[in-house]
Every structure is written in structure tokens, then in C-alpha cells.
C-alpha positions, 0 to 999 in steps of 0.5 A: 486507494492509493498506486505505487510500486514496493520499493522496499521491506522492513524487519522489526523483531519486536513490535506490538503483539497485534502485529506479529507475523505481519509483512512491512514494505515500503511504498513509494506512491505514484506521483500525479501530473500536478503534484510532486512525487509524496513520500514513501510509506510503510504499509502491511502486506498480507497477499505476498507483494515484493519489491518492484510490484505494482500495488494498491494500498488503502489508507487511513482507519480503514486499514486498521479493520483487516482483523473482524476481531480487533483494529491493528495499529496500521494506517496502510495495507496492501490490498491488491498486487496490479496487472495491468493499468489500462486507461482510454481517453474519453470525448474532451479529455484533451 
């Protein structure tokens, strides 16, 4: 899974029948500390994220199983809208 924050939404009238009725926004992933910031992606959203929202994005293959009954032609989809982030440093993690 993949952090980022909704920087952006996508209209597209015509596209692929498996895909009418479907959100797009664009994500822009968290940059780790070791690595420069990764580009922006589409993703699909079906849980009503907008822009400025913190979320969690699954990519790859298992983003096109989101219908039981067919694989849509998508390689991201939004599956949780982040609350919060807690994280606690443990013994020798500096």
C-alpha cells in the first residue's frame, strides 16, 4: 500500500464502459526519507476522498479485483481515507 495526499481530480466523458461512474483523482505519494519525491498518479476512488485528503492506495493487479464480477482496467484504487498517523520509535530505532 501506498500514503499520499489527493492533489487533484480527473474528468474523462468517454472512456471504457467498465469504468463509467467511477471517480479519478490524482495522488501524489509520500516521498520516503531515502528516496525523491515519486510522481503523481491516477487512482480511482469509490469511498468519496477529495482533494487535500490523506489516503491509502493499493496498486498493481490487486486494484483491478474491485468488481467480484469482472477486473476493470485500473492499476490504483483508493481503499481508505487516513485519520491519523501515529507512529512510536521502538529500542534502537535511533
Amino acid at each position: 500500500m501506498i500514503v499520499g495526499e489527493v492533489v487533484g481530480n480527473i474528468w474523462a466523458t468517454r472512456k471504457e464502459d467498465g469504468l463509467t461512474g467511477l471517480k479519478f483523482l490524482v495522488v501524489q505519494p509520500e516521498a520516503s526519507l531515502s528516496a525523491s519525491r515519486p510522481s503523481n498518479f491516477i487512482a480511482v476512488d469509490r469511498i468519496g476522498a477529495g482533494v487535500g485528503d490523506k489516503v491509502m492506495v493499493t496498486r498493481g493487479s490487486a486494484a483491478s479485483y474491485m468488481d467480484e464480477n469482472k477486473t476493470l482496467p485500473i492499476d490504483a484504487l483508493i481503499i481508505g481515507i487516513i485519520d491519523a498517523v501515529e507512529v512510536e520509535r521502538g529500542e534502537g530505532n535511533g
